[in-house]
C-alpha positions in Angstrom: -60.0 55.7 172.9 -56.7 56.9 172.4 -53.8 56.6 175.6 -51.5 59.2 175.7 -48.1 58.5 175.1 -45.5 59.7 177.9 -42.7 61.9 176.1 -39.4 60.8 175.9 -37.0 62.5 178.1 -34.0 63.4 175.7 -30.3 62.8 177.6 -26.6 63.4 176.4 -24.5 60.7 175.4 -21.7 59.7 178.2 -18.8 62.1 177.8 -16.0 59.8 175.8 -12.0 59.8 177.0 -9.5 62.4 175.5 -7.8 60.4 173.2 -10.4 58.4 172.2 -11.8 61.6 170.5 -9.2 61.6 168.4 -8.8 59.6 164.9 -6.3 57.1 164.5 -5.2 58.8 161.2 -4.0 61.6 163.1 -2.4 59.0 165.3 -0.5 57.5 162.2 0.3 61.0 161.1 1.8 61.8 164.2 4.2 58.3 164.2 5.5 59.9 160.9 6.3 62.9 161.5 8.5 61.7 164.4 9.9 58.7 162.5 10.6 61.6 160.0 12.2 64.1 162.5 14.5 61.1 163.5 15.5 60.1 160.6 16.8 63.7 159.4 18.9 63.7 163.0 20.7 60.6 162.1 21.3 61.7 158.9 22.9 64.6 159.8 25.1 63.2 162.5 26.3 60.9 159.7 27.2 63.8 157.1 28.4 66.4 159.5 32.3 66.2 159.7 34.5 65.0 162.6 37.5 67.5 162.3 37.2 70.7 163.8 37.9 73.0 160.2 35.1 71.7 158.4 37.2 69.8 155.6 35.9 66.3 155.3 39.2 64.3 154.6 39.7 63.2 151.0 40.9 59.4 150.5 44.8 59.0 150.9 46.6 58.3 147.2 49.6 56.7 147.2 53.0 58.9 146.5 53.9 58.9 142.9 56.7 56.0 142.0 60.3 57.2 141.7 61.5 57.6 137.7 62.7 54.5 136.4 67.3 54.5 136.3 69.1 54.9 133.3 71.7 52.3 133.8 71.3 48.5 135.4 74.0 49.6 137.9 71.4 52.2 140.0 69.0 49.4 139.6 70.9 47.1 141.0 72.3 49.6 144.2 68.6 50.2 145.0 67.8 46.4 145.2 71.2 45.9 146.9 70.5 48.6 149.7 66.6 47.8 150.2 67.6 44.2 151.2 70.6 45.5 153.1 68.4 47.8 155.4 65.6 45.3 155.5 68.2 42.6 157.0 70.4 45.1 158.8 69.3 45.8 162.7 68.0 49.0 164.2 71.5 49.9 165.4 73.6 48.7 161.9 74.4 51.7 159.5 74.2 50.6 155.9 76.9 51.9 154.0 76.3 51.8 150.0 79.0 50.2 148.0 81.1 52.2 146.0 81.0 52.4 142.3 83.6 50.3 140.4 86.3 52.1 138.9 87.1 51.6 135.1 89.8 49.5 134.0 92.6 51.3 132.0 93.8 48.6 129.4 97.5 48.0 129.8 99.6 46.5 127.2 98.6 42.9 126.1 95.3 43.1 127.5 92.1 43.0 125.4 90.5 46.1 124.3 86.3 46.9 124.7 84.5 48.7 122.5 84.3 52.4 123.7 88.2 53.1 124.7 90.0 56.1 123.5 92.7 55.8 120.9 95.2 56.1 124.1 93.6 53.6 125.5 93.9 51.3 122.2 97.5 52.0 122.4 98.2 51.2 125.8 96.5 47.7 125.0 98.4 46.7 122.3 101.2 44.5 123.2 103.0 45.5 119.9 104.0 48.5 121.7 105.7 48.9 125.2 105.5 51.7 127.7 107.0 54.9 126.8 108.8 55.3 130.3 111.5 58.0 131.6 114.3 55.1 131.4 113.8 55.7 127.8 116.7 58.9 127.1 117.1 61.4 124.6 119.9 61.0 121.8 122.2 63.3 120.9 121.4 65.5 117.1 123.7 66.6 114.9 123.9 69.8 113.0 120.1 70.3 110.6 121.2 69.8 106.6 120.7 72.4 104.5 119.2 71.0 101.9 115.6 70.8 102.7 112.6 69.3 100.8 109.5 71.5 101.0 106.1 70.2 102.0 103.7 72.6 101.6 100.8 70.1 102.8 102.2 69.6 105.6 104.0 72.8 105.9 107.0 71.1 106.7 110.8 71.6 105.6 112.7 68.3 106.0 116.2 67.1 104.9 117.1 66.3 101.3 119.3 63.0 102.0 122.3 62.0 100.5 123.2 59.3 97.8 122.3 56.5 98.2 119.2 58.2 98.8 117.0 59.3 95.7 113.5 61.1 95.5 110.6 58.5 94.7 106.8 58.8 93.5 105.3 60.2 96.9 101.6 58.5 96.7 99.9 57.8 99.4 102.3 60.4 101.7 103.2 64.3 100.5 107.2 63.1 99.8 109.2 60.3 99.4 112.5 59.0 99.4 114.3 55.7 99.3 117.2 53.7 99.4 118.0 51.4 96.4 116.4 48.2 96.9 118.7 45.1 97.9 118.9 42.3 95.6 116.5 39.5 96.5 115.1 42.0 99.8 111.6 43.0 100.4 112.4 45.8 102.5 114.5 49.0 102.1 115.1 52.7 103.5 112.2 54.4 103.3 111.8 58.7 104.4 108.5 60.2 104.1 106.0 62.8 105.1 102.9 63.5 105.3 99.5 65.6 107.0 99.2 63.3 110.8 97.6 60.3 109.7 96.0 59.2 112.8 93.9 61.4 115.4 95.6 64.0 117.0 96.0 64.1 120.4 96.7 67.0 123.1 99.7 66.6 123.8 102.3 66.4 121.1 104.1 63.0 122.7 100.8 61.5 122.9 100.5 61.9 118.7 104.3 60.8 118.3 103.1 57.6 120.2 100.1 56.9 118.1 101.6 57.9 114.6 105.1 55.0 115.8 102.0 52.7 116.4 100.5 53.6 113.5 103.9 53.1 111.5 103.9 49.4 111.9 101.6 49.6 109.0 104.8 49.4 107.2 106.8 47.4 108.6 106.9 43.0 107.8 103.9 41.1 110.4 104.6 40.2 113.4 106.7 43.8 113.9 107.2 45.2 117.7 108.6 48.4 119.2 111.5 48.9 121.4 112.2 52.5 122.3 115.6 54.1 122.1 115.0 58.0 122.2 112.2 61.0 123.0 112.8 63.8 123.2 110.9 67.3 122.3 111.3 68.9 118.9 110.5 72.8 118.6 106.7 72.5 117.9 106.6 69.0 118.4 107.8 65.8 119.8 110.0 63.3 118.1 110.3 59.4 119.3 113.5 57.0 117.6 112.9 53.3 118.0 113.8 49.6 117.1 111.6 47.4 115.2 111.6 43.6 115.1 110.4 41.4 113.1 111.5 37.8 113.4 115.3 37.4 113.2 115.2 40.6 111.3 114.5 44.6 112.6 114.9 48.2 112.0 115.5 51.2 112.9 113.0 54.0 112.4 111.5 57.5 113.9 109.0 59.5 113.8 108.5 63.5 114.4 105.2 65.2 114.7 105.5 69.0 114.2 102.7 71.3 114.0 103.5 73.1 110.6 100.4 76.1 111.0 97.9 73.7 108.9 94.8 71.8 109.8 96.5 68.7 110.9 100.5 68.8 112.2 102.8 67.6 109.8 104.6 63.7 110.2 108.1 63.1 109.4 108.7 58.9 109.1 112.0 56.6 108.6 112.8 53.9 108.3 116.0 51.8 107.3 116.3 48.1 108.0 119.7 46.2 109.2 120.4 45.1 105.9 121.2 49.3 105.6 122.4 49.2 108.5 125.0 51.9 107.0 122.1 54.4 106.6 121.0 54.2 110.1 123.4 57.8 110.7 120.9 59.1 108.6 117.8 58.6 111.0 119.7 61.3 113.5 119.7 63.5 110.6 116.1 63.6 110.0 115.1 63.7 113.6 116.9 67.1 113.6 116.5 69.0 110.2 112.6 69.1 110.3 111.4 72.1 110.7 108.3 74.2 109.9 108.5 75.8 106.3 108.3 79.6 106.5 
């Protein structure tokens, strides 16, 4: 015989917390969201910019360096003044040093390469200052017997006997005086186109072509001046020329004759002709431009 069974009586499960109904996953997912959300705030409180405008600064470059000098002398001032102000006090004013001024040569001193042909003359001790002690001579009457240069374009004085017409080479003209028995030097009158560089002024090239005129004179030769004077169109300069025991007396006129180069008148007549030496007044004044 069978016993009935008493029915179960069916009841609900106890009611679980909030959060325990929830998943852990959606836990986790939650955490990363908000790490997430973080993250992104930091980030842009990192990038956003701290001035007002917007700009967001570049980096700072230095200033480009200055251009190098041309000459060891700025070089040297910019060194000189940097370690002046860096030693100087707040209150000292640092005054640069003034350039040094170039030395003119003066007779007897040495000549550098780079100085004008003024400059050459004034340093050789050959030839003295030209000052105003130095006076002009009196001319006599021009000849009227002329020799024609057409090089030049000068008309100059046909001398006297003892005077005679020679070969010209290397000048335009030539004459001379006989030569002496057992003497290397004689009279000598020529002309010829300026042989050295003119200059501006007309005394200036008188000076250089007397220098130049020691070319034909004995070594060891040296000017003393006796006369300058101007010349119409030019300048003419009379001096003494020594050389050892011996000298000479000689000038020289520069006259621009219309050509490409003003024309030079040069004589010469040493003591041993001392008899001739009338004749260097006479050339001083009879040149003259031809025309």
């Amino acid at each position: 015989m069978r016993t009935a069974t008493k029915p179960r009586t069916l009841t609900s499960p106890p009611e679980r917390s909030r959060i325990g109904d929830i998943r852990m996953r959606v836990v986790y997912r939650g955490l990363a969201v908000a790490a997430a959300v973080a993250a992104a705030a930091v980030a842009v409180v990192v990038v956003l910019p701290s001035e007002p405008d917007g700009v967001v600064a570049g980096p700072v470059t230095a200033p480009p360096a200055a251009q190098p000098s041309s000459g060891p002398s700025a070089e040297a001032s910019v060194s000189v003044s940097a370690s002046a102000s860096a030693s100087a006090s707040p209150s000292e004013t640092v005054t640069p040093a003034a350039p040094a001024a170039q030395v003119t040569p003066t007779p007897g001193t040495s000549l550098a390469p780079g100085y004008t042909a003024m400059e050459a003359l004034y340093a050789d001790p050959r030839v003295p200052e030209l000052t105003a002690k130095v006076k002009r001579m009196r001319l006599p009457a021009p000849s009227r017997r002329v020799t024609k240069d057409r090089r030049s374009g000068l008309a100059v004085p046909k001398l006297p006997k003892p005077w005679k017409t020679y070969g010209p080479a290397p000048f335009t003209t030539r004459q001379v005086l006989p030569r002496l028995r057992g003497g290397t030097v004689r009279g000598m009158f020529v002309t010829c186109p300026l042989p050295i560089m003119e200059q501006k002024s007309p005394r200036d090239s008188a000076l250089l072509a007397a220098r130049w005129t020691l070319n034909h004179h004995p070594k060891g030769a040296r000017i003393t001046w006796l006369a300058s004077q101007p010349v119409r169109h030019g300048w003419m300069l009379v001096y003494r020329v020594t050389y050892g025991k011996r000298s000479s007396r000689a000038a020289v006129v520069v006259v621009d004759g219309g050509m490409s180069k003003p024309g030079l008148a040069f004589v010469t007549v040493p003591d041993a002709q001392r008899k001739q030496w009338s004749d260097i007044a006479r050339v001083a004044s009879g040149v003259r431009v031809l025309g």
